[in-house]
N, C-alpha and C positions, 0 to 999 in steps of 0.2 A: 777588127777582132780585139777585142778585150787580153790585155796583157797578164792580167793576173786569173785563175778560176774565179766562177763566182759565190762560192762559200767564202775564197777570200775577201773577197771586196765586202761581204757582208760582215764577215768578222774585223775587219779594218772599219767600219763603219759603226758598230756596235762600241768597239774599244775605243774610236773618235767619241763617241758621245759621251763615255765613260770617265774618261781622261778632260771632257770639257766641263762636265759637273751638269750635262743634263740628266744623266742617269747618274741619281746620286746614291752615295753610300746608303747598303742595305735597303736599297728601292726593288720594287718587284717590277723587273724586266715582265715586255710586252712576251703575252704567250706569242708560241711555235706558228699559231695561225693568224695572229696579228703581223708578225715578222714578215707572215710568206707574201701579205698582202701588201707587207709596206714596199719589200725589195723585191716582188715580181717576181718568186723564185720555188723551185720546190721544198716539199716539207723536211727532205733528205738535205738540201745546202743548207736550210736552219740549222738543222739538228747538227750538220758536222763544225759549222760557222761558232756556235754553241759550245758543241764538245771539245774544241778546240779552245776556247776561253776558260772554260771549268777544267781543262788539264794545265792549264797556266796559274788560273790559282784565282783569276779574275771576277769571274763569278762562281757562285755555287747552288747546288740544287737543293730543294728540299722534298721529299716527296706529297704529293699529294695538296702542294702548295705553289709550289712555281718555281722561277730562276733568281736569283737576287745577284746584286752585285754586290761585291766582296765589301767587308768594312771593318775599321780597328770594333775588335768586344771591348766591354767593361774590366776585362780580366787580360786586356794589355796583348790582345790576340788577335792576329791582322787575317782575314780572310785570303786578303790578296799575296801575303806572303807564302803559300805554297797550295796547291791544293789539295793534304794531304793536314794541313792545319785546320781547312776549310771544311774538311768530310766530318774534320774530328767534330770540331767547335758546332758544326751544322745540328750534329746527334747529339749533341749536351755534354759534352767532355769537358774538363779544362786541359785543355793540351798544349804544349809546350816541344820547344825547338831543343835541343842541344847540339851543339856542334863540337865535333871531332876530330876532325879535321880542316884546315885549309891553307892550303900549300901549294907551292908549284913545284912541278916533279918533273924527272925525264920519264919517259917512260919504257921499262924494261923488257926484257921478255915475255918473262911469265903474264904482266900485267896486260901487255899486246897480244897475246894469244887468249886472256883470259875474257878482256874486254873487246876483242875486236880492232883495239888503235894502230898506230905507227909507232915499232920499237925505234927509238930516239926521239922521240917530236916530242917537245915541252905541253905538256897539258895543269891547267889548275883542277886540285884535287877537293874535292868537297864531300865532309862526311858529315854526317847526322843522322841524333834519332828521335822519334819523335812521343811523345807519350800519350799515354789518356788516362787523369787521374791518377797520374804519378806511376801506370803501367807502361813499360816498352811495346809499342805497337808497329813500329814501320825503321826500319834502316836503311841508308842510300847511301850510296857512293855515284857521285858523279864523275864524271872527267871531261874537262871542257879544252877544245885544242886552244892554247896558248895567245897564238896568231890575232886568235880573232876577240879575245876577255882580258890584253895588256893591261897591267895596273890593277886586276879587278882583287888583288891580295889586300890590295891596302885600304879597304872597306872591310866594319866590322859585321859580319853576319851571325853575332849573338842579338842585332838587335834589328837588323836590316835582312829586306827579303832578297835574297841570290834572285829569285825570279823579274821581281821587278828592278831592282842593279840591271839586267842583261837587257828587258825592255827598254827600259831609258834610257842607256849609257852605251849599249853594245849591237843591241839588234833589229835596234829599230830601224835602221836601213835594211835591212835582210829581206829577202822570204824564203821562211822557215815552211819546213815539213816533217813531222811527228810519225814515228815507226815503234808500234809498240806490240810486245809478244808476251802471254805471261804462260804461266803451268804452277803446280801444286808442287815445291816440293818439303824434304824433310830436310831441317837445319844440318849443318854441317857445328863442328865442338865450338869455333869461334863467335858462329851468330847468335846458338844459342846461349851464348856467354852474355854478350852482348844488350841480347834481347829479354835475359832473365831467365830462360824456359827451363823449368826443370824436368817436365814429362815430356815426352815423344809428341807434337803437335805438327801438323801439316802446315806450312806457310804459303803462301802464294807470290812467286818470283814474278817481276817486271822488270824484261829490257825493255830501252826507251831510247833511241836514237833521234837527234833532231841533226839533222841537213841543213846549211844552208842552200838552196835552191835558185840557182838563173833563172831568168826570162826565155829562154832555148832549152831549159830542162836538166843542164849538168846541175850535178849534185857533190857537195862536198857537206860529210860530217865533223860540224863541231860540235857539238857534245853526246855523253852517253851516260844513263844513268842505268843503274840495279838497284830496284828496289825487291827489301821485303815485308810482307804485312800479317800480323798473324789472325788467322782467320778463326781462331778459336774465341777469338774477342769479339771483333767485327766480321761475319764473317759473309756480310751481303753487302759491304761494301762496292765491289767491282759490277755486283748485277742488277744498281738501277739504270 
């Protein structure tokens, strides 16, 4: 019996060839029914093997054109640095990172009741936000448990991807598993601060919990992210 699912083993297979330079930058990944024929698998462990690559920032979709793998643009803009630069850049933005924070923090009450975490356990803090054509389009706060991201402060993330720091350096022994829940809501005075908005607009909230996950199925969470996006911009972003 197979130790890992096998959407994983697909997606470990996908990100092996990616990482070896046969799927090279801005290549058009084999379609969903070439995939299902190469790994013997259904069209559902593509698509999640898949969707699980493009919430990493690894590849990105285009519609009505296929799956590419992530690549630096002309405009200094890495695909594979978040996929959230990836949506942008994909629709023709110039989009840009700003970062806000990054810090390692204890973590309090309020923040542990807010996010879910362990009040006292050291977590790295990670804020940013992201633009399109110089508009504020998305805000995140992540928290990543300490334990398991040592050192990951003293890396600069104005100019390096958090995402790929944690694949290289931190979690590439792991396996990981992705929990994510969104709903519409309406800013609160700081986001919209934040975020620029001056009228009343609806955003669309994302938590995002990642596990790291045993071979037996215990689960421990290190990291948690909130994201928000303003859908008055983009606002079919989440429904391809």
């Amino acid at each position: 019996m197979a130790l890992f699912p096998k959407y994983y083993q697909v997606k470990s297979s996908i990100l092996q060839k990616i990482e070896s330079g046969q799927y090279k930058a801005q290549e058009l990944l084999p379609s969903e029914q070439q995939l299902q024929n190469e790994y013997q698998v259904s069209r559902i462990t593509v698509r999640k093997a898949l969707d699980d690559l493009c919430a990493e920032g690894l590849i990105y979709k285009v519609q009505g054109k296929g799956t590419y793998v992530g690549v630096p643009s002309d405009r200094g803009v890495s695909f594979s640095t978040s996929s959230c630069l990836a949506e942008l850049v994909s629709r023709g933005f110039d989009a840009k990172r700003v970062v806000l924070r990054a810090e390692t923090v204890t973590c309090d009450k309020q923040t542990a009741r807010t996010y879910d975490l362990e009040e006292g356990e050291r977590y790295f803090l990670y804020e940013r936000l992201y633009t399109a054509n110089g508009t504020p389009v998305s805000f995140e706060t992540s928290f990543y448990r300490y334990r398991y991201v040592e050192g990951i402060e003293s890396y600069d993330f104005t100019t390096q991807s958090i995402g790929k720091i944690l694949r290289e350096h931190y979690y590439y022994q792991l396996w990981m598993s992705r929990e994510t829940t969104m709903m519409a809501v309406m800013p609160d005075t700081s986001v919209s601060r934040l975020m620029e908005i001056k009228e009343p607009v609806p955003l669309l909230r994302s938590l995002v919990r990642v596990n790291c996950v045993a071979p037996d199925g215990r689960k421990e969470l290190v990291e948690t992210t909130r994201l928000y996006w303003r859908t008055d911009i983009l606002p079919a972003v989440f429904a391809e």
